[in-house]
N, C-alpha and C positions, 0 to 999 in steps of 0.2 A: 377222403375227409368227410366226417362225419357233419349236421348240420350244427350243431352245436359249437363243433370246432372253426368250422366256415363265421357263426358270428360272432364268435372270439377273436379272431382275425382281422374281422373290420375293425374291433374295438380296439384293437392294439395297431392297425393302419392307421385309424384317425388321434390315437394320443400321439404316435409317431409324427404324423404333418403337424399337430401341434405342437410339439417339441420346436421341428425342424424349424416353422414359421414364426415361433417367439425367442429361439436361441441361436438363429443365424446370425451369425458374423457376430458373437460374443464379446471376440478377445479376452477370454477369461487370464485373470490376475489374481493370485495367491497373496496377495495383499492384505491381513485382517485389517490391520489400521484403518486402511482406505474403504474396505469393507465393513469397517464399525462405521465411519461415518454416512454411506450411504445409505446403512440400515435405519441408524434413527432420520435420516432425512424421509426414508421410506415414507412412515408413521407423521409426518408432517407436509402434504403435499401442497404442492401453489396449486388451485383448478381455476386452470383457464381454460378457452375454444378450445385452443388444439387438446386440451386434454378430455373434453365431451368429447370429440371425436374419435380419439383414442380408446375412451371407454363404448362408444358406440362400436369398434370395430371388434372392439375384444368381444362385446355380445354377440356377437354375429356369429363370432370363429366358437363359441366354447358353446352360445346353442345347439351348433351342428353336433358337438360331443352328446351333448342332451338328449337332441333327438336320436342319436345314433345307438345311443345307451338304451333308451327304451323300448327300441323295436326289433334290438337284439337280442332283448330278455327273455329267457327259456323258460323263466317258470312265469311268466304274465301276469302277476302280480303288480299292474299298473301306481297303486299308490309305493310301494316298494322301491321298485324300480325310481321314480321319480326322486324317491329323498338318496337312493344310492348313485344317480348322477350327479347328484349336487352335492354330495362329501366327493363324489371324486372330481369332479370339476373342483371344487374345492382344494383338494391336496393336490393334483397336479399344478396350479394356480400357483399354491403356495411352492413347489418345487420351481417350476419357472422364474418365479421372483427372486428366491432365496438364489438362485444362481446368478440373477442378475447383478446383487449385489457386488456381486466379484467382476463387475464387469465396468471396463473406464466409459465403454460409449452405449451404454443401457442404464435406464432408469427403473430403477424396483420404487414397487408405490403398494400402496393399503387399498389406494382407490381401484388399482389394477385386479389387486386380486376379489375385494368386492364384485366389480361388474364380469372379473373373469365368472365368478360363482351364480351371482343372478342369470348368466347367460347361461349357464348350464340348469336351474332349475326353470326357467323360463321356457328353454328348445323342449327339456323331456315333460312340461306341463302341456305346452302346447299338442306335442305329437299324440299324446295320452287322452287330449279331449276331442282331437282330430279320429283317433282309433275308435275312440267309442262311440262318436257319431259315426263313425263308418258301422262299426258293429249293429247301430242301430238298426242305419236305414236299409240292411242286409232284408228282401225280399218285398222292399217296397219300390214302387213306380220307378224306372230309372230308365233314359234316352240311350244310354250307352252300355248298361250294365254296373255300371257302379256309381255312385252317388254324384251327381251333378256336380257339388261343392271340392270336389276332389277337382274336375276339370276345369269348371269356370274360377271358383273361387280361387286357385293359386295363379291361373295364365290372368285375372284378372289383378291380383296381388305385386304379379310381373312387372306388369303395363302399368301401375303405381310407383312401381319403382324406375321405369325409365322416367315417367312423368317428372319423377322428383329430381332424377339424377340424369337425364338425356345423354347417352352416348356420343353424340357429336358434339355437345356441350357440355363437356365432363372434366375441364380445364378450370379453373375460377380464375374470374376477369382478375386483371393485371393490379385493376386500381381497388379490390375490392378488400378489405383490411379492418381488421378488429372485432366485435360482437356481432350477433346476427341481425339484428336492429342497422348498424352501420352500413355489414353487408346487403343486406334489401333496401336502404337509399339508397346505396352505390346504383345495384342492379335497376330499382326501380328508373332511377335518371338518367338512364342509358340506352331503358323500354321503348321510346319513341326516336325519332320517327318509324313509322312499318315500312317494310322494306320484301317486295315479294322476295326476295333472296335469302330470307330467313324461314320459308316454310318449307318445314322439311320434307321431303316429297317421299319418303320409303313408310312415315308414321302411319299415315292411314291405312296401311297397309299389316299393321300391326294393334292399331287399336281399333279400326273394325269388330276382326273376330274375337274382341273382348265385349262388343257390347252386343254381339248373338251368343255371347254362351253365357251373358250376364240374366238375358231375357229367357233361356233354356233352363238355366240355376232356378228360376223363379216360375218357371212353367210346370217345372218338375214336382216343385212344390204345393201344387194344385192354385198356384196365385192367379184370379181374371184374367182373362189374356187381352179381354178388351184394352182397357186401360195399362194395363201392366208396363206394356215396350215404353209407352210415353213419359212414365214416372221411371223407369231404368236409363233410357234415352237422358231425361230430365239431369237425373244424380250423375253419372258418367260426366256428363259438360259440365257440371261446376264442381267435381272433382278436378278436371281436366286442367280448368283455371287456378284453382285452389294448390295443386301442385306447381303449377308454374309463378304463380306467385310466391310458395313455398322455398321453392329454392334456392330463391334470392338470397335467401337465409342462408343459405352455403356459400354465398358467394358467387353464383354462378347466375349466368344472362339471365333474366329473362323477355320472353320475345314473344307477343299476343299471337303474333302469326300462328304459332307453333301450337300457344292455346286451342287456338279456333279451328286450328285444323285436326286438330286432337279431337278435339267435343266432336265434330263435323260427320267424321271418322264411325267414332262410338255409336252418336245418331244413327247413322247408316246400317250399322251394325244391328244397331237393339232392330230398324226397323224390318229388314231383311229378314230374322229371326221371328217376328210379326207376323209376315208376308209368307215363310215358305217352309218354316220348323216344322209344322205341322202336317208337310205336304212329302218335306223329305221323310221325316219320319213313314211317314205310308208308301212312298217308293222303296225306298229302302227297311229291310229286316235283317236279322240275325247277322250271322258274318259279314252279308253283304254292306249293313250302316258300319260294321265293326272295321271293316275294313277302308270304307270313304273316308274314314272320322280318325283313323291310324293314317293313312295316308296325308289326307288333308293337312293334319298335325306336325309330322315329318316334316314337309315343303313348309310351314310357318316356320318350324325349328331356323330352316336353312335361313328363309330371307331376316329372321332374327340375327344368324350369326354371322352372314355376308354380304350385311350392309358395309358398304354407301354402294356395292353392285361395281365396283370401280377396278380394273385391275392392276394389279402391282407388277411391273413389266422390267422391274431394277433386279437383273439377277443376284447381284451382289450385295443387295436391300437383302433379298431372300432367303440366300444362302448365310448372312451374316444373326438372321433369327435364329438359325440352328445352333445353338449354345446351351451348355450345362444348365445353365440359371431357369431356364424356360423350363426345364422337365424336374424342378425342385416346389412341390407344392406351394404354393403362397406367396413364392418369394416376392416375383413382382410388384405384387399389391405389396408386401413390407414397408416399402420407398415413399407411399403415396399415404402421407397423412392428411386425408378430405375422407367426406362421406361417402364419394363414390366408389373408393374401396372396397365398405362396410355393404352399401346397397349393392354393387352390381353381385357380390357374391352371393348376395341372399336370392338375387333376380335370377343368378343362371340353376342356382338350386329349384328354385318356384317354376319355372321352364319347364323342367324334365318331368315335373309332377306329373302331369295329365298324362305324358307319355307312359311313365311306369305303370299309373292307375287302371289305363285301357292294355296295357299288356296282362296283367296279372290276371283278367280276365278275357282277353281274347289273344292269346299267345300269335303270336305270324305262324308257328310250325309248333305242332306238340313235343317236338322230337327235335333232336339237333342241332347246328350250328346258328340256328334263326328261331330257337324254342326260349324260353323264358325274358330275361331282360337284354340279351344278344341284340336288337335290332335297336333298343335306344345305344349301349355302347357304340355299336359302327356308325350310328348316328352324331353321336357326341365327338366320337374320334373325325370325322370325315370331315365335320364342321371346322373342329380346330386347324385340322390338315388342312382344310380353304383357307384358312386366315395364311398363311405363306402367302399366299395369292393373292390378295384382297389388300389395295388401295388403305393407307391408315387404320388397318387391321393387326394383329400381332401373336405372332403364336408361342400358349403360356400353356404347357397341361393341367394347370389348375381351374379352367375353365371345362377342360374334358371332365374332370374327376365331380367337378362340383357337378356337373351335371349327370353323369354316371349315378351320385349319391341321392341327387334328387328324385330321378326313377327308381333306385332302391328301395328306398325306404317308404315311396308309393305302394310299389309292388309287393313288399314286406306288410304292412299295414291293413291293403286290402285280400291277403293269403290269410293274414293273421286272423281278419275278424272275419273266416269263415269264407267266404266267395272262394268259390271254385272255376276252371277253363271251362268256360260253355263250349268251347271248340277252337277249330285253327281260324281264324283270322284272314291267311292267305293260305289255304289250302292248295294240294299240289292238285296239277291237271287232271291228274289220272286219279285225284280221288273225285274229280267232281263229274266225271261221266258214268 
């Protein structure tokens, strides 16, 4: 298979998960009557929450098309490209809805196919300005080989998304009802008393290494180092709060604990990056950082994907995940109209970034079953395969695949604007004697 055909392929994998994800469980009916009236109701929509939400999750899914469209494009024609993701986000949008209307338990809307469209000219603007700063900073300063912003700024993108959306808190409180104003008094009145039971103990563990590669982003860039961590440090904590009060907007807890141990976290992070960036840097070179900094990354993957660390010891718990529906892209998340939906899919896409970005230029193996983006797949897949095992965990392939696309299209991006394999990564024994 040619390369050409390889990213024809994706593009006709991701209209397909998009098919599958907005046309599942149709119940299609050959009814025009019923069908006329759904179409003019189309064209007249009520907007309320759950319909933000609605359209918030459709951006998410039809960006992914976006971006996918653009960095599959053979002839590189950046502005091209972008207006031909968004006629086809476009017409597929409109093909999804016009089916809906033949359907008794599906709503076809104008609003839908609006935000379906934005989401697609949105994903291929983004990736397109994301490419050309890559192309840019091709042969200037870099820690790792490719542009800081590729590694910090998505794992730091990440960690704004749990902030907003907390995994362990990803339920909306019981009594929390109506606008987002409503839902943050709920939430807010529910804030106090602190309660060391609500600090979650795996975070700091995850937003640390956002506030060292927040401080490495801005090192890179020739920013003071004096001052620099302090003022990163500083932004990080009242982000940290700003999401947590955020949320409440969703409906969902919020709990200062979780704040402060958040900020706490980040501090620690920017200060460490202060203290010793500049030191590993000088211990470590070539393959040798390429490979601390791939490994490192890996082991974050995991405690990412196998929190609360808990194990699931109900065989029949386990055995009863293994179902159809789990290996149907999306499905899952279908069911679940909240923001967490929309967010965690963007989160596990933002994850894999840095992973793909440091493959693309320091391969694990030139050659073979561990050469190209082979070591984020075994990665992505083993995660999933944990969650069988893992305590209030759940295994859904749409979390592999999301994150499999999120190293793609790293890896694609940074091949695309020129960067080349400096070398293997993990070189075999027998070549290093």
């Amino acid at each position: 298979m040619t390369l050409r055909h390889r990213l024809l392929a994706a593009r006709l994998a991701y209209v397909a998960i998009v098919l599958i994800a907005t046309l599942a469980e149709l119940h299609f009916s050959p009814d025009l009557h019923t069908a006329g009236a759904r179409l003019r109701r189309a064209f007249l929509p009520a907007i309320g929450w759950s319909d933000a939400i609605d359209g918030l999750r459709n951006v998410a899914l039809f960006a992914g098309l976006g971006v996918l469209w653009v960095v599959t494009s053979v002839r590189g024609h950046l502005g091209d490209e972008i207006r031909r993701a968004t006629l086809v986000g476009l017409a597929l949008s409109a093909t999804v809805e016009g089916l809906q209307v033949f359907s008794p338990v599906r709503t076809a809307s104008i609003a839908d196919l609006i935000t379906n469209t934005l989401g697609a000219a949105a994903g291929a603007v983004t990736v397109a300005v994301v490419a050309a700063a890559t192309r840019q900073a091709k042969g200037a300063r870099s820690y790792l080989g490719v542009p800081a912003f590729l590694v910090g700024g998505a794992y730091g993108l990440a960690v704004l998304c749990e902030a907003l959306t907390p995994l362990m808190r990803s339920e909306p409180m019981p009594a929390a009802d109506g606008g987002p104003l409503a839902r943050l008094q709920t939430a807010w009145s529910a804030a106090l008393p602190l309660s060391p039971g609500q600090i979650p103990l795996s975070d700091p563990l995850l937003f640390a290494p956002a506030g060292f590669l927040a401080v490495m982003l801005f090192a890179e860039r020739g920013k003071s180092a004096r001052w620099m961590w302090a003022a990163v440090a500083a932004g990080g904590a009242v982000l940290a709060f700003a999401a947590e009060l955020g949320h409440g907007g969703f409906g969902l807890s919020v709990r200062w604990e979780a704040a402060a141990t958040n900020a706490v976290a980040f501090i620690l992070g920017a200060w460490a990056a202060h203290r010793w960036l500049a030191r590993l840097t000088q211990h470590l070179r070539g393959a040798a950082r390429a490979r601390a900094a791939i490994a490192a990354y890996v082991i974050l993957l995991f405690l990412w994907g196998w929190r609360p660390f808990l194990p699931e010891l109900d065989s029949r718990f386990i055995v009863a995940q293994i179902r159809l529906e789990r290996f149907l892209p999306l499905l899952s998340l279908s069911g679940r109209a909240d923001v967490f939906s929309a967010v965690h899919v963007a989160q596990a896409f933002l994850l894999f970034v840095p992973l793909g970005a440091l493959l693309a230029v320091w391969p694990a193996r030139l050659h073979g079953r561990w050469s190209h983006l082979w070591p984020a797949v075994w990665t992505a897949a083993a995660i999933e395969v944990g969650h069988l095992f893992v305590m209030n965990r759940f295994f859904d392939i749409t979390n592999a695949l999301v994150g499999i696309a999120g190293a793609g299209v790293a890896w694609l991006v940074v091949r695309r604007s020129g960067y080349a394999p400096y070398g293997e990564s993990f070189p075999r024994v027998s070549s290093e004697r």
